[in-house]
C-alpha positions in Angstrom: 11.5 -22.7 -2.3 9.7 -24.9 -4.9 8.0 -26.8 -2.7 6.7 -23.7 -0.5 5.4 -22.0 -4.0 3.7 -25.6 -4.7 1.6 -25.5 -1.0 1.0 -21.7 -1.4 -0.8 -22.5 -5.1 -2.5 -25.9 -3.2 -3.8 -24.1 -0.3 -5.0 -20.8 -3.2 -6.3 -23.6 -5.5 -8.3 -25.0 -1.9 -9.8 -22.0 -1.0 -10.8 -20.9 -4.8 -12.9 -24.3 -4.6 -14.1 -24.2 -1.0 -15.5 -20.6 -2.2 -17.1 -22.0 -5.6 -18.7 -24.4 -3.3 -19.6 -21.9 -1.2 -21.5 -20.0 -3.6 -23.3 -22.7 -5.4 -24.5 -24.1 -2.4 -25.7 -20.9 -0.7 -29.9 -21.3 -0.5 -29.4 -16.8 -0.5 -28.2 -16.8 -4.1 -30.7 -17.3 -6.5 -28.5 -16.8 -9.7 -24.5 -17.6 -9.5 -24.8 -15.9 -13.1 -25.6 -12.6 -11.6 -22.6 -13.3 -9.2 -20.1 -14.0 -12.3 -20.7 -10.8 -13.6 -20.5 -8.8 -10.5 -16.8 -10.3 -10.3 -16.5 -9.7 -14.3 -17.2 -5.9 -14.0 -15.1 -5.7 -11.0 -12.3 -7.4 -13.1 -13.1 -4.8 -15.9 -13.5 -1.8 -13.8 -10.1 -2.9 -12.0 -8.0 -3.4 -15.5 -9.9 -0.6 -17.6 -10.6 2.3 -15.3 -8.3 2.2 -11.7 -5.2 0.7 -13.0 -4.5 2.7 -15.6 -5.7 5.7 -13.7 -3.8 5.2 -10.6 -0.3 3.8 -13.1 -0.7 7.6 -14.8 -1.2 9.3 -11.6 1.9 7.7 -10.3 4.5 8.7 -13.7 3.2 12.2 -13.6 2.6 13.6 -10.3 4.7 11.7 -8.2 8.5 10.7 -7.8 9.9 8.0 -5.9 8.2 4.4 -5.6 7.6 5.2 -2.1 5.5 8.5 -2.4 3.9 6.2 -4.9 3.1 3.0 -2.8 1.4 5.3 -0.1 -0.4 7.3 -3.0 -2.0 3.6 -3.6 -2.3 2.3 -0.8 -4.4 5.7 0.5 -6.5 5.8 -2.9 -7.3 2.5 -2.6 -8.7 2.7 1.4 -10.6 6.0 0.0 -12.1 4.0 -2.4 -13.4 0.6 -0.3 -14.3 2.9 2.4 -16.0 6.3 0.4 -20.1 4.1 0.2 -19.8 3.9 4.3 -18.5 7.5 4.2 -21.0 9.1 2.6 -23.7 6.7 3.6 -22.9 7.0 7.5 -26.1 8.9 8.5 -28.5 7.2 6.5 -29.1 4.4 8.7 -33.1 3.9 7.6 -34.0 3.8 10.8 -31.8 0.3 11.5 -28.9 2.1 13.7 -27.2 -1.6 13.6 -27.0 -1.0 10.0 -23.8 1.2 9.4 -23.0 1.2 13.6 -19.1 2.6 13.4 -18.1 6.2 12.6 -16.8 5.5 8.8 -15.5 8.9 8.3 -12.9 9.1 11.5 -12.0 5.7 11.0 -11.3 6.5 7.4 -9.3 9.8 8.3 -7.5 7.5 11.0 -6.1 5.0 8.7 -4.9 7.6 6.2 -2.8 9.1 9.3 -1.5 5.9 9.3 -0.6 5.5 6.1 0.8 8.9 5.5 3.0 8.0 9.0 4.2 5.0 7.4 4.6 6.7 3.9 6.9 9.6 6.1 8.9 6.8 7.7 10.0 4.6 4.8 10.5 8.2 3.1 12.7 9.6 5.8 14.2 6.2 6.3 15.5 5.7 2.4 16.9 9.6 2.5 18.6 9.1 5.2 20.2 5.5 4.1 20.7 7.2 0.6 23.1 9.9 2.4 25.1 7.6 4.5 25.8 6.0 1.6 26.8 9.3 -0.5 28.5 10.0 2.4 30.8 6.7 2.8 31.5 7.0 -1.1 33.2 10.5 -0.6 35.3 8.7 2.3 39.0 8.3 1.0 40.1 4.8 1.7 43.2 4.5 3.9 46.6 4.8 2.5 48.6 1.2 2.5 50.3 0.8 5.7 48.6 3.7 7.3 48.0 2.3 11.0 44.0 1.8 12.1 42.4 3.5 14.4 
């Protein structure tokens, strides 16, 4: 397991650099200072304003860590996806420039998630009950014969 954990961090530390590389030696980018704070505000907008939101959404309104998990996970696809949404018909006369039909797709994918979420639900009740349920069993008496 060490050494598995020791090629995962090599091949993260690899494509950190390959990136950094990447963006110094792009001719497009004119300022890799403007780029370091686009990633700094995400970093702060991330730890300061969606994390704590979506951590106090999650103790209050919600039970169970799997109401939760989809609660995130559809959030989180609102969130990436909400510019193309509400940008979908403003194509500025460049119909190449937002080509797909963000909203459906968007609704799509949150069926999917709320499936899955139903699923892994359903799945954990019922798992939780046969468990219940072979707890209540009596074990057999001592020299009772099997069936």
């Amino acid at each position: 397991m060490r050494t598995y954990r020791t090629l995962m961090a090599l091949a993260g530390v690899a494509v950190i650099g390959y990136g950094l590389y990447g963006l110094l030696d792009d001719p497009y980018i004119g300022d890799p200072l403007d780029i370091a704070i686009w990633a700094g505000s995400g970093v702060v907008i991330h730890d300061g304003l969606w994390l704590p939101l979506v951590c106090l959404v999650g103790a209050f309104a919600v039970r169970g860590p799997v109401l939760r998990g989809g609660l995130i996970i559809a959030a989180s696809l609102t969130v990436v996806a909400l510019p193309a949404v509400l940008r979908e018909d403003d194509d500025q006369g460049n119909p190449t420039l937002l080509p797909l039909h963000y909203q459906r797709n968007l609704l799509i994918l949150l069926a999917c998630v709320a499936l899955g979420t139903g699923a892994a639900w359903t799945f954990r009740r019922l798992r939780a009950r046969r468990a219940r349920a072979n707890r209540r069993t009596p074990a057999p008496k001592a020299g009772a014969p099997r069936r």
